[in-house]
N, C-alpha and C positions, 0 to 999 in steps of 0.2 A: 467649578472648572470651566473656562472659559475656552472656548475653538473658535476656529474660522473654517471657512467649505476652502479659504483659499492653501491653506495649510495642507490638501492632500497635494500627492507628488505621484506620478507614474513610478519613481522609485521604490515606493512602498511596495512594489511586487519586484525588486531585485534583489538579488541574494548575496551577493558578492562576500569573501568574506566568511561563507558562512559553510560548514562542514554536514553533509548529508549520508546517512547510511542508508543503503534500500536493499532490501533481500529480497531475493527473485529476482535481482538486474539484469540479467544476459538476453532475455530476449520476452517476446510478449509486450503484454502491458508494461511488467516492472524495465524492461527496455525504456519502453518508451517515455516511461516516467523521468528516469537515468537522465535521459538525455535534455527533456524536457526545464528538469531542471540545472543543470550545465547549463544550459542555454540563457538562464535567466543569473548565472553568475556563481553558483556551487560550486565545488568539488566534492567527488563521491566517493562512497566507500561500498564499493558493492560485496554482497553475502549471494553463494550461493551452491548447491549441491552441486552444480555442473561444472566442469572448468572451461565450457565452449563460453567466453565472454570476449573473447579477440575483437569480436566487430561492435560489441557497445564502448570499451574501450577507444577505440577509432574513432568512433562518432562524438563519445564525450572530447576527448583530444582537440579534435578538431575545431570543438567551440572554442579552446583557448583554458579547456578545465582542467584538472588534475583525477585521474583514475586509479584508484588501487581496490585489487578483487582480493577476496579472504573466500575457499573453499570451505565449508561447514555443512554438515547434514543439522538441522535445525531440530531434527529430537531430542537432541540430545542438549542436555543443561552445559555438562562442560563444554559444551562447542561455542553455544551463547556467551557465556563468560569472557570468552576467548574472541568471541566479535565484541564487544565493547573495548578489551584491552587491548585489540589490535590496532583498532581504529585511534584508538589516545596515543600510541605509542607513533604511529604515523603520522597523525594528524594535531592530536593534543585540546580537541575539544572534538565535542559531536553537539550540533544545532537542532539538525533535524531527523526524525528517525520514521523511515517507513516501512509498515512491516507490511507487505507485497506476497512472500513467498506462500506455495499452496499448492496443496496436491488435490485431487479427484479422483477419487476410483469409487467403479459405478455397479451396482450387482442388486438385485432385489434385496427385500428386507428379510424373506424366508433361506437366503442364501450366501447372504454377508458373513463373512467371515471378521472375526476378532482380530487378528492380527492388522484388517483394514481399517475395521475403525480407530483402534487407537491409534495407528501411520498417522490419518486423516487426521486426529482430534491434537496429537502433541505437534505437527506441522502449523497446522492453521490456526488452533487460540492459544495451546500453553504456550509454543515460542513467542507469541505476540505478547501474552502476559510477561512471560520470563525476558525477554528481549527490553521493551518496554521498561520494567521495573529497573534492570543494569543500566539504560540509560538517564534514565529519571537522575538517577545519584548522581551524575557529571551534569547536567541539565540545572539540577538545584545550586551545584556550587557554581553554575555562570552566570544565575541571576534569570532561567528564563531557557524554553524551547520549544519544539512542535514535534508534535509524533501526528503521523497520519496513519492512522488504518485502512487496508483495502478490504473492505464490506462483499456485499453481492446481492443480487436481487434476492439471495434466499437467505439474507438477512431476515426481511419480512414474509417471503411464500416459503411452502414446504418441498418445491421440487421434486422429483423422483429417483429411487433407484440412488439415491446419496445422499442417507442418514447425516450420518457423522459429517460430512464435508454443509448440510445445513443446518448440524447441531452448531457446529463451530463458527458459523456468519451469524449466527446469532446470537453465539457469545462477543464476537468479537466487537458487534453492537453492543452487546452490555459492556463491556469492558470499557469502550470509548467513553461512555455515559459515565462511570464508575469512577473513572480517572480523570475527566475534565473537573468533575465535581471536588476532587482530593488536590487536584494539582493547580487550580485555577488562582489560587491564591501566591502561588509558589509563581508565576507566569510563565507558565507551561498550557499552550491551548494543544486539546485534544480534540481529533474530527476523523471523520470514515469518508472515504469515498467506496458508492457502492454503484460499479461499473454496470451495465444492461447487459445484452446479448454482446462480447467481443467478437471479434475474430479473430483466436490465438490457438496457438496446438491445441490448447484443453478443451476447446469448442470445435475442434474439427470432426471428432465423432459423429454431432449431431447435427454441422452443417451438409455432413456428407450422405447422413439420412435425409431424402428428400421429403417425404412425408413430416416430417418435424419441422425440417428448416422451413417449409414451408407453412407450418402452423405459427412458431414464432415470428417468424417475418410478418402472418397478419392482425398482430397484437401490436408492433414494434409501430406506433404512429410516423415514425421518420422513414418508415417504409425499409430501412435495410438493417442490416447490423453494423456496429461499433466498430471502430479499430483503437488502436492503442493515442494513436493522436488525438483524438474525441478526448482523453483523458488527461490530457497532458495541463490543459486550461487550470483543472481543478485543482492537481496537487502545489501549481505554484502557487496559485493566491494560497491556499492551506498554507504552506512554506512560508509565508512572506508574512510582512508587518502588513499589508492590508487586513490580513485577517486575525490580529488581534482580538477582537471581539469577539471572536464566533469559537465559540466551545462547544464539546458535547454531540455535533450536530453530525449523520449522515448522509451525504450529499449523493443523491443520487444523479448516476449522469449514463442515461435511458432511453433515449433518443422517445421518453414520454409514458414508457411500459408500465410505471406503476398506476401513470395518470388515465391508463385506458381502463 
């Protein structure tokens, strides 16, 4: 196989072209994602339990992208179903699929109630499993696709006071691994981005606890916390033909946390 260095193109990170689904787009990180990628030439399909999406709508628009939102509670298998066939039925291919959405609820281990775990556990891995799997089939007959996963630091650490929400980032790492392996043949690359400290609702808890925020802040070598833009770099090269090669992989984006 023969190449040249002069063969790469700045294009290889544009999207144009190319159909995105993200669940959890309205606002956060998977906001930022949304738009993030718009930016670089998608149209999206955003998933989400809320119907407050008015303002990611706007921003995608505004690139010059195309928006359409599908409400779904993500427990549930028929809802998933019904985000793959929505998305065909409006758009007639899906390129790329990122599974974003995720809940947290936080309670000691001697006082976790059942009903939380399982919320947590069919939200965060089996939608990603089941979501994942329904787009794979539209993926295989175009010859090729990207799924990105959003991971989390407690992919690899155990965190506290939320089992289930770190059983499931660390399934959601095995999964990635699991499915780059099976689909890499098929050209389908698989990868996780597994975001640091953000600053998003879900972490307002703890920035609001000063004693904490102030423990994580001095772990965080970039000295502060994340925002949804710090992420945005990641998921396009993931999305794009630059990242062809890269299967399997967890990218964490940490402002350094794991490296302290």
């Amino acid at each position: 196989m023969s190449f040249s260095v002069s063969d790469f193109s700045m294009d290889f990170f544009r999207l144009d072209g190319k159909v995105a689904i993200i669940t959890g787009g309205n606002r956060g990180i998977g906001q930022g994602l949304a738009v993030g990628l718009a930016k670089a030439g998608a149209d999206l399909f955003i998933v989400s339990y809320s119907k407050n999406w008015e303002e990611t709508k706007k921003l995608i628009e505004a690139e010059g992208r195309r928006a359409e939102f599908f409400q779904a509670d993500l427990s549930s298998r028929e809802n998933i179903t019904k985000t793959v066939e929505k998305c065909m039925e409006v758009y007639g291919r899906i390129d790329i699929l990122v599974n974003n959405a995720g809940i947290i609820r936080r309670s000691p281990i001697l006082e976790y109630k059942d009903e939380d775990w399982n919320k947590v556990i069919d939200v965060n891995l089996n939608a990603v499993y089941y979501l994942s799997q329904e787009a794979v089939k539209i993926m295989v007959k175009q010859g090729g696709g990207k799924i990105i996963n959003i991971a989390s630091m407690l992919s690899f650490q155990g965190g506290k006071f939320v089992p289930p929400y770190t059983a499931a980032k660390h399934g959601v790492a095995g999964l990635t691994k699991a499915f780059a392996n099976e689909l890499a043949d098929k050209n389908i690359q698989v990868n996780a981005i597994a975001p640091g400290y953000i600053a998003t609702d879900n972490t307002a808890p703890i920035r609001a606890d000063e004693k904490r925020n102030a423990e994580i802040l001095s772990r965080i070598p970039a000295g502060r916390w994340g925002t949804p833009l710090d992420v945005i770099g990641a998921v396009v090269f993931l999305a794009s033909k630059a990242s062809d090669y890269m299967n399997g992989h967890i990218l964490a984006v940490d402002g350094g946390w794991l490296a302290r």
